[in-house]
C-alpha positions as CSV (number, residue, x, y, z in Angstrom):
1,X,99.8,88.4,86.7
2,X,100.6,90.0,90.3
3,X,96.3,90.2,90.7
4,X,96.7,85.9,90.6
5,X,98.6,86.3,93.6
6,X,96.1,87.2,95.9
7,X,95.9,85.0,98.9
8,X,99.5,83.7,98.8
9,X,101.5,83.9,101.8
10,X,104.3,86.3,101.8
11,X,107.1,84.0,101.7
12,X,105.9,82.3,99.0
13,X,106.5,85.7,96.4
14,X,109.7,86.5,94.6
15,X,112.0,89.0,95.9
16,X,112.8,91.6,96.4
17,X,109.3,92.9,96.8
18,X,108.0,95.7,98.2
19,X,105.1,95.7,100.9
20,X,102.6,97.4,102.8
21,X,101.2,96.0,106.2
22,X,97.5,96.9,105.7
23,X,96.4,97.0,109.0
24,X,99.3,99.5,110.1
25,X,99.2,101.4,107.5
26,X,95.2,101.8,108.1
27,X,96.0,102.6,111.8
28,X,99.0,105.2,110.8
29,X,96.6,107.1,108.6
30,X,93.6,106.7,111.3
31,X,95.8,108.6,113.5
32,X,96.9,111.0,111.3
33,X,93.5,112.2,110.9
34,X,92.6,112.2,114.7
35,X,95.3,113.9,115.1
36,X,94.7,116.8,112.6
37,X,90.8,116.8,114.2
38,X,91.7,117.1,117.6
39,X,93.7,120.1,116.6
40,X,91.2,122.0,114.6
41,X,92.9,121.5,111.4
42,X,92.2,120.4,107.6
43,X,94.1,117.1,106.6
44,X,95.6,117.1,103.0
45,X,98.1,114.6,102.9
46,X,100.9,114.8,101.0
47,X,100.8,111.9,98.0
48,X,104.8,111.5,97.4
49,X,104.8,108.9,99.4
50,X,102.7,106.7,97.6
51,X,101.5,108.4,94.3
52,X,98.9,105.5,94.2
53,X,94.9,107.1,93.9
54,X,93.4,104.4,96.2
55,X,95.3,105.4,98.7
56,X,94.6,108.8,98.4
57,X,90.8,107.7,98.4
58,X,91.7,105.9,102.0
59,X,92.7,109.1,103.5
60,X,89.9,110.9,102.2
61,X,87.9,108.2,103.6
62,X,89.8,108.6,107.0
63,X,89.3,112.8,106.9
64,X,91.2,114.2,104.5
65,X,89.8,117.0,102.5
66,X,92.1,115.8,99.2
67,X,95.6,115.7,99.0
68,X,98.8,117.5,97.9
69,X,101.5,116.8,95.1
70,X,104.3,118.2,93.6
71,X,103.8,117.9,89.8
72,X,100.9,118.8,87.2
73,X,101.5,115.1,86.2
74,X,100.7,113.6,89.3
75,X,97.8,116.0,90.1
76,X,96.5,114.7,86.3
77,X,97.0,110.6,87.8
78,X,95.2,111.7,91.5
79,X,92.6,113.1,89.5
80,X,91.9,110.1,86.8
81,X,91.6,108.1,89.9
82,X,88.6,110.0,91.1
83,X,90.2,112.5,93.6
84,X,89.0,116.3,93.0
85,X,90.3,118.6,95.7
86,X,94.2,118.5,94.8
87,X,96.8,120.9,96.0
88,X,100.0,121.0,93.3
89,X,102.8,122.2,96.1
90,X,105.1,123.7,93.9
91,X,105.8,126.4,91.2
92,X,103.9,125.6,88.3
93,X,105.7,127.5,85.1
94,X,105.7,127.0,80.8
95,X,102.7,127.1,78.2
96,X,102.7,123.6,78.7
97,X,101.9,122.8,81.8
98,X,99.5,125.8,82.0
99,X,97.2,124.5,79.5
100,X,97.5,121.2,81.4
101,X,96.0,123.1,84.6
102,X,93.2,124.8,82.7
103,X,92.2,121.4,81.3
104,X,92.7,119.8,84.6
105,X,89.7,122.0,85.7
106,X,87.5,120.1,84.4
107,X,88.2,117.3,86.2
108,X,89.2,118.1,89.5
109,X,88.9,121.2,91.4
110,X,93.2,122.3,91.5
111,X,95.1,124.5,93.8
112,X,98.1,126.0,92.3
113,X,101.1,127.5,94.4
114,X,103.1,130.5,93.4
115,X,106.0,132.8,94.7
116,X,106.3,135.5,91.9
117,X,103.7,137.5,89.9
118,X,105.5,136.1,86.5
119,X,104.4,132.4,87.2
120,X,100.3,133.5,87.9
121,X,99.6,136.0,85.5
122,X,100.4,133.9,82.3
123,X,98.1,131.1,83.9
124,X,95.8,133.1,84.4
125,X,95.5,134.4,81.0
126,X,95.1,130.9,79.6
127,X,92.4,130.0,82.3
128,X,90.5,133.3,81.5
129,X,91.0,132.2,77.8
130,X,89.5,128.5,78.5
131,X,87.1,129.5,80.9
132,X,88.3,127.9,84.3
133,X,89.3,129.8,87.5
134,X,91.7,127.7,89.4
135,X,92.8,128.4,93.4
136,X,96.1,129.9,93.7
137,X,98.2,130.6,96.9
138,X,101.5,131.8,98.0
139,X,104.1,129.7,98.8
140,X,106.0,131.9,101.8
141,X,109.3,131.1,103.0
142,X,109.9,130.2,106.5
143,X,113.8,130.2,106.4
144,X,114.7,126.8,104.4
145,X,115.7,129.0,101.5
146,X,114.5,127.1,98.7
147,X,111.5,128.7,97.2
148,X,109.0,131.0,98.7
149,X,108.1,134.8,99.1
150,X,109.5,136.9,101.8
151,X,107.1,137.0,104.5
152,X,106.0,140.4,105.0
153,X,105.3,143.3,102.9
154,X,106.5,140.9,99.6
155,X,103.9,138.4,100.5
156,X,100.7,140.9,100.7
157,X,101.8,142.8,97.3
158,X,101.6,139.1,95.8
159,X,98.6,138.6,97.9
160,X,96.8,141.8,96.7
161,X,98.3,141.3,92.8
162,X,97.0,138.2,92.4
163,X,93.3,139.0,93.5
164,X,92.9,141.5,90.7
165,X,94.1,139.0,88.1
166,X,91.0,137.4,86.3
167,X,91.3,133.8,85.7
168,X,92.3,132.4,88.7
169,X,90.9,132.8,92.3
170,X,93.5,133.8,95.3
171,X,92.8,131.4,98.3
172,X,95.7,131.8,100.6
173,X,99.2,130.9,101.7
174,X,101.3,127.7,102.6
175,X,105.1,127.6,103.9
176,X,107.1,124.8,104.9
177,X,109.0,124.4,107.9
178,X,111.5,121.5,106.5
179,X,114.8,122.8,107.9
180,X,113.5,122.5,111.5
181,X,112.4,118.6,111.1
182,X,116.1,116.9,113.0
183,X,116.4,119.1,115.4
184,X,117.4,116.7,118.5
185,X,116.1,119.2,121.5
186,X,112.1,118.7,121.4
187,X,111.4,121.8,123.4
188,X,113.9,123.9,120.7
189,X,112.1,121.8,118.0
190,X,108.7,123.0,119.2
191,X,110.0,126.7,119.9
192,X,111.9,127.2,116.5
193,X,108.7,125.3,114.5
194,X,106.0,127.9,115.9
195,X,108.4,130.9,115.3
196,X,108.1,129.6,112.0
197,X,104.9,129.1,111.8
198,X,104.0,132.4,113.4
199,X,105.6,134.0,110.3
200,X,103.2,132.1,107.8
201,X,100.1,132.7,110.4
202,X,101.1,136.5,110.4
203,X,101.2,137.0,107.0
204,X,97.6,135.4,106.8
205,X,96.2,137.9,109.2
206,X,97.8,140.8,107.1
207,X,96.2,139.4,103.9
208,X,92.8,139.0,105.8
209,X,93.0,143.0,107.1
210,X,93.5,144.2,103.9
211,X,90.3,142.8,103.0
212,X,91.7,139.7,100.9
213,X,90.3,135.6,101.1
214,X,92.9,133.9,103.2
215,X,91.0,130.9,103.5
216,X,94.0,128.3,103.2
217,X,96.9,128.6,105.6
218,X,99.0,125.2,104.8
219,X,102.2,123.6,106.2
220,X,103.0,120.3,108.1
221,X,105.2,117.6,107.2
222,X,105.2,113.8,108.6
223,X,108.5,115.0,111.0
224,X,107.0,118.1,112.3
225,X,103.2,117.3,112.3
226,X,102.4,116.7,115.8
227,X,104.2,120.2,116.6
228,X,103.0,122.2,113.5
229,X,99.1,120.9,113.9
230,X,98.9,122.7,117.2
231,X,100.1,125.9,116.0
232,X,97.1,128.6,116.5
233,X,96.2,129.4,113.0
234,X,97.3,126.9,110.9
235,X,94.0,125.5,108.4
236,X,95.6,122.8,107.4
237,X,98.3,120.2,107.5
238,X,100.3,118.4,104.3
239,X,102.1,115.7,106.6
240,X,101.7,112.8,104.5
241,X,104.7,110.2,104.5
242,X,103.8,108.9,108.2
243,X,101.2,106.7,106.8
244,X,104.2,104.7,105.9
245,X,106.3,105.1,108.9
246,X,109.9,104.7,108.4
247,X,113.4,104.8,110.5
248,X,114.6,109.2,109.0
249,X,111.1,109.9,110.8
250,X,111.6,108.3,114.0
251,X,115.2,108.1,114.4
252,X,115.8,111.6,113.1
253,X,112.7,113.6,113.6
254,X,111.9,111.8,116.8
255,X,108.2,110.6,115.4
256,X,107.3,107.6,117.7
257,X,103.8,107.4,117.6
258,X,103.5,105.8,114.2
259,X,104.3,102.4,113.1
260,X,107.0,101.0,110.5
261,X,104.2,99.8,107.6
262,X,106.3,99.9,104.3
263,X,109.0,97.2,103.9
264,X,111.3,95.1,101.3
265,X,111.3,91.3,101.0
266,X,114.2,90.1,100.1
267,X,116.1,86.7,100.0
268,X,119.3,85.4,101.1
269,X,121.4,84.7,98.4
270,X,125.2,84.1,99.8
271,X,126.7,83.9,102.9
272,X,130.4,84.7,102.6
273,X,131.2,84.5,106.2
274,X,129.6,83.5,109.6
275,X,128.9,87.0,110.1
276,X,127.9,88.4,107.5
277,X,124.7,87.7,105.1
278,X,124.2,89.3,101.5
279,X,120.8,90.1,100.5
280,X,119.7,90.6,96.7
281,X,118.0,94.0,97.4
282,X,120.1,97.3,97.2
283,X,119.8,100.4,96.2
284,X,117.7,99.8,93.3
285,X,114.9,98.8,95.3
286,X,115.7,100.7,98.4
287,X,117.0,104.2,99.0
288,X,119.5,104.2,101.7
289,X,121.2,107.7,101.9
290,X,118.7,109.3,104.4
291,X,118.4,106.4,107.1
292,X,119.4,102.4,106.4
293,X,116.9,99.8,106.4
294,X,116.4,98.0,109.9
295,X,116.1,94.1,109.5
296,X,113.3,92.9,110.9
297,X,112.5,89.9,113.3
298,X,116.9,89.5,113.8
299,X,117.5,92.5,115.9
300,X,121.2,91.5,115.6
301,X,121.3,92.0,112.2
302,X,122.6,95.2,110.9
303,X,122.8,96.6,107.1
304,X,126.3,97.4,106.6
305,X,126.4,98.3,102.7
306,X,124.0,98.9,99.5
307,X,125.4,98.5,96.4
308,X,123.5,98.5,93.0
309,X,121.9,94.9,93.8
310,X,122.9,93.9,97.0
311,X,121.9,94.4,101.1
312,X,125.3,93.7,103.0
313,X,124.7,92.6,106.5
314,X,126.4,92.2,109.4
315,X,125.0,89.2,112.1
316,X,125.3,88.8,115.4
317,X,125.2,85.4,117.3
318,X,121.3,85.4,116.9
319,X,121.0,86.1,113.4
320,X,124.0,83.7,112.1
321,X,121.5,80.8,111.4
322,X,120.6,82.1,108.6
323,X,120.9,80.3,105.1
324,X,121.0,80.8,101.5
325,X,117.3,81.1,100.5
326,X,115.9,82.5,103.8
327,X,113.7,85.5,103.3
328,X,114.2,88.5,105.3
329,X,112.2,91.6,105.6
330,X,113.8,95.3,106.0
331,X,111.7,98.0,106.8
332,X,112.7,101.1,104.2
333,X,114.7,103.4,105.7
334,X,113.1,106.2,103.8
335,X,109.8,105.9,102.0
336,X,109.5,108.6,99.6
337,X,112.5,107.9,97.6
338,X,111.9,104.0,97.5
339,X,108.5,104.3,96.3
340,X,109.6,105.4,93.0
341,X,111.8,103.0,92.4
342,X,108.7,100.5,91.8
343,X,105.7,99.6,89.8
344,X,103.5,98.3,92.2
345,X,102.8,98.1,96.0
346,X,102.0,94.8,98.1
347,X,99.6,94.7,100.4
348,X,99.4,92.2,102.8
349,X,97.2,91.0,105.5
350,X,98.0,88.7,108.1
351,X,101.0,87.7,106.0
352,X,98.4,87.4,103.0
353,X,98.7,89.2,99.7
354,X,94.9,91.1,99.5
355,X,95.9,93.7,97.1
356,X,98.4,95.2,94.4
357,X,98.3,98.7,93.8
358,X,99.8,99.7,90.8
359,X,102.0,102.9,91.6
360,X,100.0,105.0,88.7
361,X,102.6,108.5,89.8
362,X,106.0,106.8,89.7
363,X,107.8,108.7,87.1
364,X,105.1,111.6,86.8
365,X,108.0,114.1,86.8
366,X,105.9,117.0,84.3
């Protein structure tokens, strides 16, 4: 039904509805790429933001060498939809799911992460036993604490274990510098970030003088990606969620050379007082906790409250025209976590619906 669509104005659609300006996102992810080439490093976006293959294909096309995800599941969807080079950034672990990433070899060309011996060996005994070798690195830790190897002495011992196991083929190391993405000061940001960094980069040169492959060195997100891409010995970068742009990236990372490209439609639907509007899009179709939506085209107009189903805002002089039945649109405050609470994508040119991507990875949770 949505495919009928195609060539209505935006206004025209139901609401709430969420949508992609084409041509920004096109020029977000052009500039992710230049940026990554200009720096001498590999571009594998990070899918979370989307989970939708063809847009994983339009990065490729742009420069990206494939992309990276967080679940066998969604690495199974990226590689249905034709993309082989697919990096799974996270501990993969159970029979299950092992079997899935042997099978998954014969479809796509996988890179598994790991942080202990007891996750690597197991798959690797069920790859040796269906005849597949996947990629395997290290996840180090860089000092957010959540998952990751001691750098060091702890990552090298992995490093060297893991190259004897048949089954699976060591390729290198990734760490993520998350914990450093808010921090206000850009010359701290940029010192703290290539400490980090430097610990990743260092273990890579151990692995590499003890005669191991340490052909992948991987880290980058969207709010540190500028920083992270210029760090001497860094292969690649993961940054993915700038294709969207939202307000946690530029207003907390301090990110302003990308612009806003995802965004909810929504409609009027009471006006309780002159300055205040309700909207009928809350925070089932938008997530609000890491940075509000900002109201675009009424820069009066601020979101005050998201409940279940509604947008609460608060209007200035400027914005208290409006009526029951206007459309609004709100650019999402944070992409990631509003993706997933929809089917499909809108995109629009011009104001005109060209496409609807169908969001295959939303709820790919295996």
């Amino acid at each position: 039904m949505s495919q009928s669509l195609i060539g209505t104005n935006k206004y025209e659609l139901d609401t709430p509805l969420l949508c992609i300006d084409l041509d920004r996102m096109e020029a977000n992810i052009r500039l992710m790429a230049e940026t990554c080439k200009a720096n001498g490093v590999q571009w594998r976006p990070h899918e979370k933001c989307h989970k939708t293959p063809a847009i994983a294909l339009m990065e490729i096309a742009a420069g990206a060498i494939g992309v990276t995800c967080a679940k066998v599941s969604e690495a199974e969807v990226m590689a249905a939809g034709g993309v082989r080079d697919i990096l799974i950034a996270n501990m993969v672990v159970g029979q299950r799911k092992w079997e899935r990433v042997a099978a998954l070899c014969r479809h796509a060309d996988p890179i598994i992460t790991c942080d202990h011996y007891a996750q690597v060996e197991p798959l690797a005994a069920v790859c040796r036993q269906r005849g597949v070798a996947p990629r395997v690195i290290i996840e180090v830790n860089l000092g957010l604490d959540r998952v990751g190897v001691r750098p060091g002495r702890d990552t090298l011992e992995l490093a060297q274990a893991i190259d004897q196991l048949k089954g699976v083929r060591f390729a290198g190391i990734m760490g993520y510098e998350g914990h450093l993405l808010r921090i206000a000061d850009q010359e701290e940001k940029t010192q703290k970030i290539s400490s980090a960094i430097g610990l990743l980069t260092g273990c890579a040169d151990a692995i590499r003088q003890a005669g191991l492959n340490c052909d992948i060195v991987s880290a980058g997100g969207t709010g540190s990606y500028q920083i992270t891409a210029k760090c001497p010995g860094i292969k690649e970068l993961q940054a993915g969620g700038g294709i969207f742009m939202d307000p946690f990236y530029r207003n907390d990372c301090q990110v302003t050379d990308l612009e806003y490209a995802l965004t909810v439609l929504a409609t009027v639907v009471s006006r309780p007082t002159l300055e205040r509007a309700v909207l009928d899009a809350g925070r089932k179709t938008m997530y609000p906790d890491l940075a509000l939506p900002v109201v675009v085209g009424y820069p009066d107009a601020k979101v005050k409250r998201l409940s279940a189903e509604h947008c609460e805002l608060d209007l200035g002089p400027r914005s208290q025209d409006l009526k029951i039945g206007d459309k609004i649109e709100l650019v999402v405050g944070y992409g990631d976590f509003t993706t997933v609470l929809h089917d499909e994508f809108h995109g629009f040119r011009d104001n005109r619906l060209e496409v609807v991507w169908p969001i295959l990875g939303r709820g790919k949770l295996t």
